[in-house]
C-alpha positions as CSV (number, residue, x, y, z in Angstrom):
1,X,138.9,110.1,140.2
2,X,141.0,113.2,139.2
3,X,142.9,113.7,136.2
4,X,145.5,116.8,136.6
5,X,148.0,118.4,134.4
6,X,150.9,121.4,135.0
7,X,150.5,123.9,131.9
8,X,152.5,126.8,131.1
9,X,150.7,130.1,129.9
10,X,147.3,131.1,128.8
11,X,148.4,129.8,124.9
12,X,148.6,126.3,126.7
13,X,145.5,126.2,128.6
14,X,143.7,127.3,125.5
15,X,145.2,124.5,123.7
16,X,144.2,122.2,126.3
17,X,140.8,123.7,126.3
18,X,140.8,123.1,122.5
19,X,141.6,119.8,122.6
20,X,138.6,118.7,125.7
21,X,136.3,121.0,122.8
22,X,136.7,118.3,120.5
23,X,135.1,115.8,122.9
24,X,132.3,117.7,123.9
25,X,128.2,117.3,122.6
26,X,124.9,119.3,123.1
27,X,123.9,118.7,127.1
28,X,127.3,118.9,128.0
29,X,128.3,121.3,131.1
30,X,131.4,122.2,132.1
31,X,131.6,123.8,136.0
32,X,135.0,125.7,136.4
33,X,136.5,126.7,139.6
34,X,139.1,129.1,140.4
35,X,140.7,131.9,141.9
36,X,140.3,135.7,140.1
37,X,143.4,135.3,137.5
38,X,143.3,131.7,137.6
39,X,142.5,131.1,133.4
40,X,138.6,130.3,133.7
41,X,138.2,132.8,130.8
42,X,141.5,132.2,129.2
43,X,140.0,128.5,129.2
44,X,136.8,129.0,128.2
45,X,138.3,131.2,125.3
46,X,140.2,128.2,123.9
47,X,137.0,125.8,124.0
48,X,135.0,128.5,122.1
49,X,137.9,128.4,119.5
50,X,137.3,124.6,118.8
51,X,133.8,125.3,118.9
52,X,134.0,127.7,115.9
53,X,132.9,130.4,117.6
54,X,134.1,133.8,115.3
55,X,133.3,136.4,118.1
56,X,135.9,137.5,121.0
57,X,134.5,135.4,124.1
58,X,135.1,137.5,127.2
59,X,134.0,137.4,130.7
60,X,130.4,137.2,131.1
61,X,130.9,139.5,135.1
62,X,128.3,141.4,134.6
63,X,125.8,140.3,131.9
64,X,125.7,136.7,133.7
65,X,125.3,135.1,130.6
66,X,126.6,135.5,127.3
67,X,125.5,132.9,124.2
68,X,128.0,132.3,121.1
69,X,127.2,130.4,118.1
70,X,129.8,127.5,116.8
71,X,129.3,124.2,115.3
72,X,127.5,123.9,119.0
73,X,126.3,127.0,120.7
74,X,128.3,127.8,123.5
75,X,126.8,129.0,127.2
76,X,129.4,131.2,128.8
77,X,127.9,132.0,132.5
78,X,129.6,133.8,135.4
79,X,127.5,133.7,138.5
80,X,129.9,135.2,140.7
81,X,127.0,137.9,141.6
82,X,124.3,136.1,140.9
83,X,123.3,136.0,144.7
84,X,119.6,134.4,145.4
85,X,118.2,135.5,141.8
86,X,119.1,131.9,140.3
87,X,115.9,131.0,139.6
88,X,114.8,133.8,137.1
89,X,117.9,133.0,135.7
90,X,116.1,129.9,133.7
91,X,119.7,128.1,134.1
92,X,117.8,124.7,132.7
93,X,117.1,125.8,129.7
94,X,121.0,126.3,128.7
95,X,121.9,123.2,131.0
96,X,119.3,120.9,129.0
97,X,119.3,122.4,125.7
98,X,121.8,121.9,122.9
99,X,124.8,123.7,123.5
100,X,127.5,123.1,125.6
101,X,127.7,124.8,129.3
102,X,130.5,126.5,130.6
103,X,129.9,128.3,134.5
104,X,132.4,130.1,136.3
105,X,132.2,130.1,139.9
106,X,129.6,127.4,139.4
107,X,129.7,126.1,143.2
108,X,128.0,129.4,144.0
109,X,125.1,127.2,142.4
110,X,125.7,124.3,143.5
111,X,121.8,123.1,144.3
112,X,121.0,124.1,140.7
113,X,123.5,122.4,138.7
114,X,122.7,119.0,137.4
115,X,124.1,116.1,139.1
116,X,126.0,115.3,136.1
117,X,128.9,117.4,134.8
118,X,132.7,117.6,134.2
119,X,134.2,120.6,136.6
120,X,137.3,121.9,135.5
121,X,139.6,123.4,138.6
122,X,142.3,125.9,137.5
123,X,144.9,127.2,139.7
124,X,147.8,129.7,139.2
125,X,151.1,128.2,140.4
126,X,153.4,130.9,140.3
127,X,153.4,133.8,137.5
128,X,152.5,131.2,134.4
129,X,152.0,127.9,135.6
130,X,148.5,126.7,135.9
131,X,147.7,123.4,137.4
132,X,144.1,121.7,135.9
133,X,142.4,118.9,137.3
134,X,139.4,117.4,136.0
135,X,136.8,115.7,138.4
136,X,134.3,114.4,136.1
137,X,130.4,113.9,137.8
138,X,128.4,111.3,135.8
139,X,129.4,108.3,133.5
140,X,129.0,110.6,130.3
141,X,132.2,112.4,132.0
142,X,134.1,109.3,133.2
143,X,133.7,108.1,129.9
144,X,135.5,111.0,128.8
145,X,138.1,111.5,130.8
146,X,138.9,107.5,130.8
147,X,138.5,107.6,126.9
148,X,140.6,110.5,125.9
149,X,144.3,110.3,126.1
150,X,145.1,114.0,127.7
151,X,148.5,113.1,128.7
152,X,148.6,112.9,124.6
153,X,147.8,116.6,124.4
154,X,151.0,118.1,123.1
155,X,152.4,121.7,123.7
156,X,154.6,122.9,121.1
């Protein structure tokens, strides 16, 4: 199943980002996939908002992974250039531990991830239209995509 919305502008796919925050617990991982431009950091900004992270969450490029505190810890990787160092990486300690996950370009790892997990595909439809679908991976993720109303997500 995949659930898919049109949004208008990085203030809209925080929002929408905001509002999946609120549904998220420790364990959870969220694999996004997109083109460069496409929002993955304009999203992941937005979830780290509802999280109550206080510091600016930017693009983890070249650090590979950067850790913020909220009322759950937050696990911003990119592994865009991780290349075939992903095992000194110790990727299961964020993917089991008690924060929530968020990868970029996470089908670059795609052997590594856990077989459960919600991935998030943005794409740019013209200069601010983004198109999101959700493809949940797991019953925790059906369950949330079945359970919360998205098309109630409102953008004022």
């Amino acid at each position: 199943m995949t659930y898919t919305w049109r949004l208008s502008g990085a203030a809209q796919t925080q929002r929408f980002a905001a509002c999946l925050a609120d549904q998220l617990q420790p364990g959870d991982l969220l694999a996004l996939e997109g083109n460069l431009g496409a929002g993955k950091t304009t999203f992941t900004q937005g979830l780290g908002r509802a999280l109550g992270v206080q510091q600016v969450v930017n693009s983890p490029t070249f650090t590979i992974i950067k850790e913020y505190q909220g009322r759950l810890p937050l696990y911003h990787m990119d592994v865009y250039r991780v290349g075939d160092d992903v095992d000194s990486l110790g990727l299961d300690d964020y993917f089991f531990g008690e924060g929530v996950c968020v990868v970029e370009w996470a089908s670059l790892i795609e052997d590594v991830l856990p077989n459960e997990r919600l991935t998030v595909y943005l794409r740019t439809e013209g200069a601010e239209e983004r198109t999101i679908e959700l493809v949940p991976l797991g019953a925790r993720y059906v369950n949330l995509c079945e359970e919360f109303d998205f098309d109630a997500v409102t953008f004022d």
